[in-house]
C-alpha positions as CSV (number, residue, x, y, z in Angstrom):
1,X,199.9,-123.2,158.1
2,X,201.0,-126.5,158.9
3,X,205.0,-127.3,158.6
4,X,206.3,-131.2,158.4
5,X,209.7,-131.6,158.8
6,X,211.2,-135.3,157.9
7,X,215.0,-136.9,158.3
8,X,215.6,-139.4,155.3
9,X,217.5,-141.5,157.2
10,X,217.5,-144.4,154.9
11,X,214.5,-145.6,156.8
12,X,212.0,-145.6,153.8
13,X,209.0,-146.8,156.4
14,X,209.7,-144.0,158.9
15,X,209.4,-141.7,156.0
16,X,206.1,-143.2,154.5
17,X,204.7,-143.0,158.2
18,X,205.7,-139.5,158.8
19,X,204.2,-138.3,155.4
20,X,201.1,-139.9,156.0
21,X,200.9,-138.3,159.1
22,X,201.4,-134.7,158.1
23,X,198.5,-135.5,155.4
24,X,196.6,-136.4,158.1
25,X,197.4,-133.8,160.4
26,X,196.6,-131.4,156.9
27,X,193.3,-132.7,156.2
28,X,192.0,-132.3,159.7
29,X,193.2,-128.6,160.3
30,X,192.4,-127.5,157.2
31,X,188.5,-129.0,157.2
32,X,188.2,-128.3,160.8
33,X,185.0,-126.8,160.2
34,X,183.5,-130.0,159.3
35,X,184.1,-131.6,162.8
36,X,182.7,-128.7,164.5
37,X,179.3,-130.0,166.6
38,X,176.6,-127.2,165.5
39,X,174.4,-126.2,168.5
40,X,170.3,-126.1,167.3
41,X,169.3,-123.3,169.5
42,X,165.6,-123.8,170.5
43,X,165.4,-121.1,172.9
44,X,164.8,-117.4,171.6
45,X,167.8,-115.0,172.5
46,X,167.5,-112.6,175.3
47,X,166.7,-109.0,174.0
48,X,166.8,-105.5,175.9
49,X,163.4,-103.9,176.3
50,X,163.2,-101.1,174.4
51,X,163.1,-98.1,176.8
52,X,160.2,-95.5,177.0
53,X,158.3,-97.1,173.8
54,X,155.5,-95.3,172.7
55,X,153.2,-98.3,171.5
56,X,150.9,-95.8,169.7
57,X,152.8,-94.4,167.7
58,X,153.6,-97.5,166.2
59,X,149.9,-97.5,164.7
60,X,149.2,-96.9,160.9
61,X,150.8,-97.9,157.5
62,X,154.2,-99.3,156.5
63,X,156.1,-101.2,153.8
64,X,158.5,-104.2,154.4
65,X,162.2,-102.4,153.7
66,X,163.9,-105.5,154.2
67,X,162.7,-108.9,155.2
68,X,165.0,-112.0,156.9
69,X,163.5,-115.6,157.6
70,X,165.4,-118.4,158.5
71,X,163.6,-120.8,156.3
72,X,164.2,-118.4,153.0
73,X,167.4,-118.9,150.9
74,X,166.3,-116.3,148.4
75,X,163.0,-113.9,148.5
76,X,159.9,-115.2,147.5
77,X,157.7,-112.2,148.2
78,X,157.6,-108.6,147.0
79,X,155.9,-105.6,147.4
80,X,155.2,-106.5,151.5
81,X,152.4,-103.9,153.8
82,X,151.7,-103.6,156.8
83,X,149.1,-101.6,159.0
84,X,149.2,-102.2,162.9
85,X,146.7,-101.3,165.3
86,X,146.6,-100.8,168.3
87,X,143.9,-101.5,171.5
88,X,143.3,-99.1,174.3
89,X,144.2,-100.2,177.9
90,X,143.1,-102.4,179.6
91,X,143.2,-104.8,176.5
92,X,146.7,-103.5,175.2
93,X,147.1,-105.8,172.1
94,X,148.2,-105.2,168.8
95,X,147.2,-106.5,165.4
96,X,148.7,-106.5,162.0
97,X,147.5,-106.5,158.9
98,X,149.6,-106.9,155.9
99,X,149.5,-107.5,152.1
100,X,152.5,-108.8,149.9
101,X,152.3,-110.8,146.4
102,X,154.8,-113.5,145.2
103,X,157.5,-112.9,143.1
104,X,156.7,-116.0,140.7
105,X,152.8,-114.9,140.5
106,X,152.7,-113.8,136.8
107,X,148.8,-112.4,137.4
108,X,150.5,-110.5,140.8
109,X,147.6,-111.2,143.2
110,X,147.8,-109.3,146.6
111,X,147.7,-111.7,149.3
112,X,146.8,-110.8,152.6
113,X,147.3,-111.6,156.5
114,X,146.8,-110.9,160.0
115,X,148.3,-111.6,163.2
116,X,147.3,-109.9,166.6
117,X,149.6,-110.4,170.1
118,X,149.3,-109.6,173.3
119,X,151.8,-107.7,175.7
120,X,152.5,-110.0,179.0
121,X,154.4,-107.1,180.8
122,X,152.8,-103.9,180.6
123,X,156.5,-102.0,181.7
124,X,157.5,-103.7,178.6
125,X,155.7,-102.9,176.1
126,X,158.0,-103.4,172.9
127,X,157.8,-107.4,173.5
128,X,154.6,-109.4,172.5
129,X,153.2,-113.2,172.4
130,X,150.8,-113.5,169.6
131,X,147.3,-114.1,170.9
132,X,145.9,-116.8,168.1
133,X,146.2,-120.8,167.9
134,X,147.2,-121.0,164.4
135,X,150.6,-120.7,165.4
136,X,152.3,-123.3,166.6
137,X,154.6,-122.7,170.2
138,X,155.1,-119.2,171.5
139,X,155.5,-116.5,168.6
140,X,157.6,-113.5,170.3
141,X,157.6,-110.4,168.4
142,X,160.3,-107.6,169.7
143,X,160.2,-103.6,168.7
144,X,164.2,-103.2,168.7
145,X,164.3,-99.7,167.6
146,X,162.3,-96.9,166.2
147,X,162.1,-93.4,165.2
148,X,158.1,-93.8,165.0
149,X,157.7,-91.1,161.6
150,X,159.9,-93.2,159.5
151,X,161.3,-96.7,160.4
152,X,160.9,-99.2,163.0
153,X,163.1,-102.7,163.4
154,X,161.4,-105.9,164.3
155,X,162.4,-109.5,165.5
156,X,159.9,-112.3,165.4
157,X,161.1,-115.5,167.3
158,X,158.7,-118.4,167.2
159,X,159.8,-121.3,169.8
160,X,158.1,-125.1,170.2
161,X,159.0,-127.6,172.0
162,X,161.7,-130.1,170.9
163,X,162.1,-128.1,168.0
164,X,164.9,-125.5,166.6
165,X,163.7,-121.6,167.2
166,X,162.7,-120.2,163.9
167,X,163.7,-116.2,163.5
168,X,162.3,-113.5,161.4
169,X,162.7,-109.9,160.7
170,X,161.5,-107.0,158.7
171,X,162.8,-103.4,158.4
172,X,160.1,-101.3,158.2
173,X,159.6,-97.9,156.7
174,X,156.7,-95.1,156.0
175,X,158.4,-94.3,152.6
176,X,158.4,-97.1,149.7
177,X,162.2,-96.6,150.5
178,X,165.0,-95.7,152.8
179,X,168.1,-94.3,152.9
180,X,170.7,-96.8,152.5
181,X,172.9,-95.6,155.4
182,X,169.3,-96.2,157.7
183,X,169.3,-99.6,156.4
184,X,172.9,-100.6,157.2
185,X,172.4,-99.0,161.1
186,X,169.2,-101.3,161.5
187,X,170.9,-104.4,160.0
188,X,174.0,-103.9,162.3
189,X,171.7,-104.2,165.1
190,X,170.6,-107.7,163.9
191,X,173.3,-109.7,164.2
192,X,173.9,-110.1,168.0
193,X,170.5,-111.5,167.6
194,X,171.8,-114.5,165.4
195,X,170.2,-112.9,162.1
196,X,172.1,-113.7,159.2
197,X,172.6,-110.6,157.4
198,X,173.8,-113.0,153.7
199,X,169.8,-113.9,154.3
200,X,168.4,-110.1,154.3
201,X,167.0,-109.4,152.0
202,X,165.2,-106.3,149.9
203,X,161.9,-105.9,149.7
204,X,160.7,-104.9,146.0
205,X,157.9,-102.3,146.5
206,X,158.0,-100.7,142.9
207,X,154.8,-101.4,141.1
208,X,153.0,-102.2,144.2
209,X,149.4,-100.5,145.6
210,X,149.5,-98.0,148.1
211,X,148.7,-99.4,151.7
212,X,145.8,-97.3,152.5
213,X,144.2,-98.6,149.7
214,X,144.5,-102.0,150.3
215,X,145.1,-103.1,153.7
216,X,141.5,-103.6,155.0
217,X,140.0,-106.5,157.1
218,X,136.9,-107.9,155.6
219,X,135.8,-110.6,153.3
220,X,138.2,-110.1,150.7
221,X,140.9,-111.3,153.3
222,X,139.8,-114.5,154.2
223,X,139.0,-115.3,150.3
224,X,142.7,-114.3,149.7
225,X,143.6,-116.7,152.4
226,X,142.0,-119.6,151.3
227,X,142.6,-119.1,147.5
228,X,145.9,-119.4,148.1
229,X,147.9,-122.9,148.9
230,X,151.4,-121.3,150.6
231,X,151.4,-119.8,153.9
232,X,152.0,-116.4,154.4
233,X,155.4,-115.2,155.9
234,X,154.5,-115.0,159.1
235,X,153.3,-118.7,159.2
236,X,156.8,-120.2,158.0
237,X,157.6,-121.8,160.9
238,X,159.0,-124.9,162.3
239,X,158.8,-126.3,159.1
């Protein structure tokens, strides 16, 4: 709260000057904000390895919980799968496979997608680098916690040179859905990592086609691809 105190001494300029200042002096506290310098982050942040992770039992079928993207100001996609696989040693990589459909499709069409990364460190393998070209700087993806049989947390942090970092996440889950109090623990996790939770969004999966069913690599996937003219999710970057 800003206080101006002014003697009315008969001096009518003193007092003009003094009440312009305290305006002044008002405007610029109360919009501080405004002249605040925002730093654009390029580099990804520093996360933990996750100790002891079991990469294996990462493998098999999940549905997108709850999806972030710094590009997205409101969901565009719904009913989001996934299906990871992974490769023996010495090749340790892992690919996804995932299906979703967009919100404003009125004829629903599932969409599909694939990514596959590599693991650099072998003591750490809950961090990987994607392993395609398509993408365009270095695409980290981090495993920050899971329980295996039911949910897993992930980070995607995509960096390129001379431009900002772009950050993504998905809550992942074996069930269609998960316990609200799960939720909230994995999204408090998320914010040391410069996630804004106001941007997290829920996944719809109501209505949708069970994973096993649909997530499959084959022809149908590339025709999927191509027929449609928006990127998938994990392509929105460094727009």
């Amino acid at each position: 709260m800003i206080v101006c105190l002014f003697l009315i001494d008969g001096d009518m300029f003193h007092l003009r000057f003094g009440v312009l200042s305290c305006l002044v002096l008002v405007v610029l506290t109360g919009d501080s904000d405004a002249f605040k310098i925002k730093t654009v982050k390029t580099k990804c942040p520093a996360v933990r390895s996750l100790r002891n992770f079991n990469l294996e039992e990462l493998a098999g079928y999940w549905y997108v919980i709850d999806y972030y993207a710094m590009s997205e100001e409101e969901l565009s996609f719904r009913c989001m799968q996934a299906e990871f696989t992974v490769s023996p040693p010495p090749d340790w990589t892992v690919s996804m496979y995932f299906t979703y459909s967009y919100k404003d499709d009125p004829e629903k069409e599932v969409l599909f997608g694939n990514i596959t990364w590599r693991i650099p460190d072998r003591k750490q393998l809950a961090h990987w680098i994607h392993a395609e070209d398509i993408y365009e700087g270095v695409y980290n993806t981090y495993v920050l916690d899971s329980d295996y049989k039911s949910w897993t947390l992930l980070l995607h942090c995509a960096e390129k040179t001379g431009s900002p970092r772009y950050l993504s996440s998905f809550i992942l889950s074996k069930e269609p859905q998960l316990p609200e109090n799960v939720i909230n623990f994995l999204r408090d996790k998320l914010p040391r990592y410069d996630v804004d939770l106001e941007y997290m969004f829920h996944m719809e999966q109501t209505h949708c086609a069970n994973p096993d069913r649909v997530l499959h690599y084959g022809s149908g996937l590339t025709n999927s691809v191509q027929k449609s003219a928006r990127r998938h999710p994990l392509q929105r970057i460094h727009e």
